[in-house]
N, C-alpha and C positions, 0 to 999 in steps of 0.2 A: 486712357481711362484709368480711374482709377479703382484698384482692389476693394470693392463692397464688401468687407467683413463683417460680421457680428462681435461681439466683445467678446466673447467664446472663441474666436478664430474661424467660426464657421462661416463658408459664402454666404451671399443673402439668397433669397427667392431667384429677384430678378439677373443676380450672376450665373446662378444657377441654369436658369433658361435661357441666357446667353450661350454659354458653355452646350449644353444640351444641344441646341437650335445650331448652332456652329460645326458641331460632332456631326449629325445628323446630315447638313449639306453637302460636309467635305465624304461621307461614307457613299451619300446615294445619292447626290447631284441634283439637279434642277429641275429633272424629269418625273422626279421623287413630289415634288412639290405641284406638279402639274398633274400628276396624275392623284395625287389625294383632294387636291381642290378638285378636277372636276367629278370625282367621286359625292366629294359634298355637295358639290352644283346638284346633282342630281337626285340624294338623297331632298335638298328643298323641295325640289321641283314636285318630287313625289306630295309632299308635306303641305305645300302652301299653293294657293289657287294662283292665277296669271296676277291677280290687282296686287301681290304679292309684291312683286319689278316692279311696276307702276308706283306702289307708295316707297319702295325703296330710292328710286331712281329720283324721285321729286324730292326725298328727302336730301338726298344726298345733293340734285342740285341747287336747294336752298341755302344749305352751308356752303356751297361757293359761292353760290351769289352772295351773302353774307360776309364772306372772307375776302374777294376779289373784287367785288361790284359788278353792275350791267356790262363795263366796256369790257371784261374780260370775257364775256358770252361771244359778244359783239368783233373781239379779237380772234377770238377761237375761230369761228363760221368764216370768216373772211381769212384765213390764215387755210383752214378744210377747203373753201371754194377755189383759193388761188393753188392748191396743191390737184385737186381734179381736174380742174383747167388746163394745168402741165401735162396729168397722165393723161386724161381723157379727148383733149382738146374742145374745141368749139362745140363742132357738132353733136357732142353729147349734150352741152345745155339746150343746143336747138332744138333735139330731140325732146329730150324731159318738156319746152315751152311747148310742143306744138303736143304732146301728149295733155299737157296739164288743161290746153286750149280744147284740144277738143272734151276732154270730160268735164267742162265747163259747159259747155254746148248742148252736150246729152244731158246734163242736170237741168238748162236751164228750158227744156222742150219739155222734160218728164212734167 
């Protein structure tokens, strides 16, 4: 990388918060960082109602779908299903079909 000076000899902004941000890790480690994020997690949570996630989360997955296309969705889910299939084996999907089976059943009596 190279040295962002100012024509004054001074760093820029962004070396500046390199530096800072690098000091900061090596002083108080990663746990540092987990514990002010979920401090902030919780200050939103207080701040913004549930549809809050809901439009972030949609936002957020439009810019993938934007940047990767549909088969990367399509990758994802089949890459998750073949890894629960490992941990979980069979019988957990059987479970989930014969659950999703019967609350089909109760919907389609009600």
């Amino acid at each position: 990388m190279t040295d962002e000076r100012t024509v004054e000899g001074e760093i820029s902004v962004r070396e500046a918060g390199r530096r800072g941000g690098t000091k900061t890790r090596d002083r108080h480690g990663r746990e540092h960082y987990v514990t002010i994020g979920r401090a902030g997690g919780e200050v939103v949570k207080t701040r913004q109602d549930s549809d809050f996630y809901r439009r972030m989360g949609e936002k957020g997955g439009k810019a993938i779908l934007e940047k990767h296309g549909k088969e990367y969705f399509t990758a994802m889910g089949r890459k998750g299903g073949e890894k629960m299939l490992r941990e979980r084996g069979h019988e957990y999907f059987a479970a989930i079909g014969r659950l999703s089976a019967l609350k089909r059943r109760q919907q389609e009596e009600a």
